[in-house]
Residue frames as qw, qx, qy, qz and C-alpha x, y, z in Angstrom:
[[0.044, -0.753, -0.657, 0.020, 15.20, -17.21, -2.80],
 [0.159, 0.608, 0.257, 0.734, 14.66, -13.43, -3.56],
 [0.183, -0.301, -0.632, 0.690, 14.61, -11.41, -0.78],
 [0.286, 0.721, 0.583, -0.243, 11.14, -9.15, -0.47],
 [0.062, -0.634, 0.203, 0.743, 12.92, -5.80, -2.01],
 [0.026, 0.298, -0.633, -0.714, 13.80, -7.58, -5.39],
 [0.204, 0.479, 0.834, -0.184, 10.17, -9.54, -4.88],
 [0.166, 0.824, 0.248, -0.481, 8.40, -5.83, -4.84],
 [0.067, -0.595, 0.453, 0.661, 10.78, -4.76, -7.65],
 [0.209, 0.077, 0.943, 0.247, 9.72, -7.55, -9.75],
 [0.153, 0.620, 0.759, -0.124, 6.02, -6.74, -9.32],
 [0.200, 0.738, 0.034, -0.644, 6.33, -3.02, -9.85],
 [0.034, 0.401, -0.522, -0.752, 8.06, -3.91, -13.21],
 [0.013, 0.158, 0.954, 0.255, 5.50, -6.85, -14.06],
 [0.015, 0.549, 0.833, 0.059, 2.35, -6.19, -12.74],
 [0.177, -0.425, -0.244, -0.853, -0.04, -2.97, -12.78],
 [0.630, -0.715, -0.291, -0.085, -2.40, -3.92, -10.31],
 [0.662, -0.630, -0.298, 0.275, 0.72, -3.09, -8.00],
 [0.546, 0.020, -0.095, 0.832, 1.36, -0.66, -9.05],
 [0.269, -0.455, -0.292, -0.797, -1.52, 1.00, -8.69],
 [0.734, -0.458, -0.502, -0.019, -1.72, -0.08, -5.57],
 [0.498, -0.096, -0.152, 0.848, 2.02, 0.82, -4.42],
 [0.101, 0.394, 0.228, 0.885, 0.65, 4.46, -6.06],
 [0.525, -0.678, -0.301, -0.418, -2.69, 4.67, -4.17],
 [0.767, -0.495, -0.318, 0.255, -1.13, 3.55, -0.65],
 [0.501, -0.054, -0.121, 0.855, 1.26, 6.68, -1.27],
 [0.128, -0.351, -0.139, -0.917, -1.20, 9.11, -1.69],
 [0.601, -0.674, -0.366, -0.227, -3.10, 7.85, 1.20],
 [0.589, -0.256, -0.124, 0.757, 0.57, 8.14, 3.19],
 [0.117, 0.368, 0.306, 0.870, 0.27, 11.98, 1.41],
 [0.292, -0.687, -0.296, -0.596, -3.12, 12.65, 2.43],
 [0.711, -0.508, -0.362, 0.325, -1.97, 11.41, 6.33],
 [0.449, -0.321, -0.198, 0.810, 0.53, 13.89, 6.49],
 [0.305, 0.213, 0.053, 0.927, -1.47, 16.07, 5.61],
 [0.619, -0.602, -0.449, -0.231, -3.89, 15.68, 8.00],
 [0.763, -0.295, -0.306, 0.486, -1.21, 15.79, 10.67],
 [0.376, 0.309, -0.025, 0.873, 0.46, 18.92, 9.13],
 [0.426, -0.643, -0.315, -0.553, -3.12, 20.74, 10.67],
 [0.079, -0.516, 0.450, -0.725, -2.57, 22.07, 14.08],
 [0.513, 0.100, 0.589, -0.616, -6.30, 20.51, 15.60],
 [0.088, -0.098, -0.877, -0.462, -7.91, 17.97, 13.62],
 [0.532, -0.178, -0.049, -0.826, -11.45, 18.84, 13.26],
 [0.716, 0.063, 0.685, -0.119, -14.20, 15.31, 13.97],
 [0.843, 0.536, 0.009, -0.046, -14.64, 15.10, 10.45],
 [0.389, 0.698, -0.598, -0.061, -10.71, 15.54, 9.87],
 [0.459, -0.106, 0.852, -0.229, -10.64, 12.01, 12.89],
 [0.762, 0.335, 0.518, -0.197, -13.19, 10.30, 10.62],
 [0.709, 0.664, -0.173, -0.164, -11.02, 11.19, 7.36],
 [0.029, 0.592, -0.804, 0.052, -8.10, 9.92, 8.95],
 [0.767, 0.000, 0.616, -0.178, -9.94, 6.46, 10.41],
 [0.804, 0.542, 0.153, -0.188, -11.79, 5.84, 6.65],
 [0.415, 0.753, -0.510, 0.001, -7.77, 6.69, 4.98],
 [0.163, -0.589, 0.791, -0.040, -5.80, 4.35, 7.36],
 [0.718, 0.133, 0.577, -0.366, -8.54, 1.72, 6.99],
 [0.810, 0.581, -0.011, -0.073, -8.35, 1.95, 2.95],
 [0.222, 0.700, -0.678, 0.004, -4.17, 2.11, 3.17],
 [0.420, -0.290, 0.836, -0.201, -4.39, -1.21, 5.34],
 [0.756, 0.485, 0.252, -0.361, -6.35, -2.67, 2.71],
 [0.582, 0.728, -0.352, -0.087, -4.20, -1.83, -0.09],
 [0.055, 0.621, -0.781, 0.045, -1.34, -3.01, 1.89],
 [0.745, 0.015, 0.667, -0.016, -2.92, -6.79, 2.44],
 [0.847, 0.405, 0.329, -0.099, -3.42, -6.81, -0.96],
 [0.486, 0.667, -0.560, 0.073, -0.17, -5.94, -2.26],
 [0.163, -0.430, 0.853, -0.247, 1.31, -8.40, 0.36],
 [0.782, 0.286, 0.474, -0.287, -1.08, -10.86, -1.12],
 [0.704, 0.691, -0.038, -0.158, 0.17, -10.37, -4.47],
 [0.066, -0.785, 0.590, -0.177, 3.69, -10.72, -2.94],
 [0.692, -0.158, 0.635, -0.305, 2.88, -13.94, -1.77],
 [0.814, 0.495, 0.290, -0.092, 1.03, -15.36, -4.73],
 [0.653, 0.732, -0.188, -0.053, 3.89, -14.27, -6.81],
 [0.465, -0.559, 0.671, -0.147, 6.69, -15.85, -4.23],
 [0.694, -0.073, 0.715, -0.034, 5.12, -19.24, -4.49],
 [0.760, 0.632, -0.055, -0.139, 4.66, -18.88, -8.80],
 [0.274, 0.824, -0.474, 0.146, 7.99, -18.34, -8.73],
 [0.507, -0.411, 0.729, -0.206, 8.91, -21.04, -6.02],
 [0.735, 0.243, 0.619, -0.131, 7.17, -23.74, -8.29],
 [0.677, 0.702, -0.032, -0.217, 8.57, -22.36, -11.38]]
């Protein structure tokens, strides 16, 4: 059985959706630090950080969804 690394490695080379996923979930990691980098975070800069960690946890079920789904193809293939 594949351990998760060569799992993910697989998908970046196969699938687009995850990678466009992988891509988006780094530039929400991006925009975090760069929220952080900011001495005092304003309320709006607290409510862009909520709305960002909220869409990165997202992305990341659904690439660990696609992980999954592409485990068990692969288990059954």
């Amino acid at each position: 059985m594949p351990n998760l690394e060569a799992l993910r490695n697989e998908l970046m080379a196969q699938s687009e959706e995850f990678r466009g996923l992988v891509e988006e979930h780094r530039r929400c990691e991006a925009q975090l630090q760069e929220l952080h980098a900011k001495s005092l975070l304003s309320q709006e800069d607290e409510i862009q950080e909520k709305q960002i960690k909220v869409h990165k946890l997202a992305l990341k079920d659904r690439m660990e969804l696609l992980l999954r789904e592409h485990r068990t193809g692969r288990a059954g293939a």
